[in-house]
N, C-alpha and C positions, 0 to 999 in steps of 0.2 A: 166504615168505622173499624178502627182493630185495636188491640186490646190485648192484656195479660190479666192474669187473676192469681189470687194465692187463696186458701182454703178458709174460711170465714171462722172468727175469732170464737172463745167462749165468751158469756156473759152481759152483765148487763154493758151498755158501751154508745159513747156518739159517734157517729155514722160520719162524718162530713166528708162533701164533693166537692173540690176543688176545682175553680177552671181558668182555663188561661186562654182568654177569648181571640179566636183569629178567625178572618175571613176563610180562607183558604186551612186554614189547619186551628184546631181549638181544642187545645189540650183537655184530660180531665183525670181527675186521679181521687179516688176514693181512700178515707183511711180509716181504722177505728180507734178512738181514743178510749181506754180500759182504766179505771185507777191508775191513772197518770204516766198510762202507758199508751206507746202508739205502734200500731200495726200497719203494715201493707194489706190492703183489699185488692185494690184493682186500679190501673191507671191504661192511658192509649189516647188516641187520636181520631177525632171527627176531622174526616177530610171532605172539601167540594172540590166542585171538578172547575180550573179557572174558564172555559167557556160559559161556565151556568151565570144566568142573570142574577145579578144582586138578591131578589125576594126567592127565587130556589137556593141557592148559597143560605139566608136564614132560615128558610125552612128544613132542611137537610140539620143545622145546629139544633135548631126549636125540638125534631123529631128523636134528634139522636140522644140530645140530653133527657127527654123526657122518657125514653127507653131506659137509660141507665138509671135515673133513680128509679124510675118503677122496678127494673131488676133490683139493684143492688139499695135500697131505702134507706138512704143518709137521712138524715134528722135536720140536718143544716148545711150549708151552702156557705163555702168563700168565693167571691169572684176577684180578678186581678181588676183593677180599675186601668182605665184608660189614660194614658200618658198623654201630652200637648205635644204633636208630631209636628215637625219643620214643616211636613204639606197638610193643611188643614184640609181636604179631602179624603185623605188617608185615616187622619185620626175623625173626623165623620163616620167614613164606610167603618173601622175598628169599633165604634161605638155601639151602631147597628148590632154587629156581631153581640157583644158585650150586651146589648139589649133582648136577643133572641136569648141570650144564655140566662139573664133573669129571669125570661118572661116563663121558662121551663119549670125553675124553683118558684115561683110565685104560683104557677099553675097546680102544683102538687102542693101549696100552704105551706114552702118551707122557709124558713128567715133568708134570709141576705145577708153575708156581711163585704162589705168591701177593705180591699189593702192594694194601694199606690205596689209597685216592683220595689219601690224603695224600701218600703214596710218588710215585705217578705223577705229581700235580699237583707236586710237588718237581721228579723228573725232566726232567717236558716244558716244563713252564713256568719254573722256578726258584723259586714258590711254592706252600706247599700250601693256599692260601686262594684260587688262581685261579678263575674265573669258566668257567663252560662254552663262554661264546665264547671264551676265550682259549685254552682245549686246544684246540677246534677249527682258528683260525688258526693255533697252532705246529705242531700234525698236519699242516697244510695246506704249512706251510714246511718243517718239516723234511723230509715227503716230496715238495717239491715237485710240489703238486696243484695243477689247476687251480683248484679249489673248495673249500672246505669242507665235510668229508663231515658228515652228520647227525649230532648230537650224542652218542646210542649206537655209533657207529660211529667218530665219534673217540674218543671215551672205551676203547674196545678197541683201539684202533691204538694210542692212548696207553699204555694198560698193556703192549703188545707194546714199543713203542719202551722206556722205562722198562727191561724186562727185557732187551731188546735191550745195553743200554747196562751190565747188572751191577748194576743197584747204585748206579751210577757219579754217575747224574744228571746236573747240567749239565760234571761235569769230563769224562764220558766224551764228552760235545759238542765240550769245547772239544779234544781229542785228534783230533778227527774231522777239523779243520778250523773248525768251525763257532766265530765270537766269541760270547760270550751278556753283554749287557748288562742287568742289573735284569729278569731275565725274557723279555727279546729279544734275537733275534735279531737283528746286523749286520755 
């Protein structure tokens, strides 16, 4: 598992963990939502190793997520939902994945919520066709990062922000303060 962190927010605040579930790589990204403000916590990557059999591959997800909330104690949970893959094997074994990442927030009592890529790419971006560098950049802007975190790890930050926001999408943005023009920010 590797990981970045920034220094923990003041105040009272929702915790949410974001995940973007993958066999092989499952994103997770923490933020804190403050009076209608969102912060960077921590985001990175649970990786298995592709020789490990399918139930170490879950278990290696189940242990790593259950680490991080116990470190870092979000309050609630977005998971990305799972798409309808061309190889119905694929979106199987994804779901699996997607099901160990549950079983982690459910094991510590915390809600669930789920959002389709489409949902989120709507939210963060303003479209659900956006491109992965483009959640990256607006992950990167809206929580004012210095960088661009690795594409699973925005893709989780993004499903936290998304939840973060209700629902709301870009109007919960533009309430924030933030203008959103055609997908951007200015």
């Amino acid at each position: 598992m590797d990981s970045q962190r920034s220094p923990p927010a003041a105040g009272p605040e929702r915790r949410i963990l974001g995940v973007d579930p993958g066999l092989r790589v499952t994103g997770f990204g923490v933020i804190a939502a403050t009076a209608g403000r969102l912060s960077y916590v921590t985001c990175g990557c649970i990786r298995s190793r592709d020789q490990d059999a399918l139930p170490d591959r879950l278990k290696v997800i189940l242990q790593d997520l259950s680490s991080i909330i116990a470190r870092e104690h979000p309050t609630e949970v977005a998971v990305e939902k799972v798409f309808v893959n061309v190889n119905p094997q694929s979106t199987l074994l994804l779901g699996q994945a997607r099901g160990a990442a549950i079983a982690a927030a459910v094991l510590a009592d915390l809600p669930v919520a789920e959002y389709t890529a489409l949902q989120v790419k709507q939210a963060v971006v303003g479209h659900g066709k956006a491109a992965k560098a483009q959640v990256q950049e607006m992950v990167r802007r809206l929580l004012r990062l210095p960088g661009a975190p690795s594409p699973d790890a925005a893709d989780a930050l993004a499903c936290a922000i998304a939840h973060a926001h209700g629902g709301d999408g870009l109007g919960g943005l533009r309430r924030s303060g933030y203008r959103v023009r055609k997908g951007r920010l200015v």
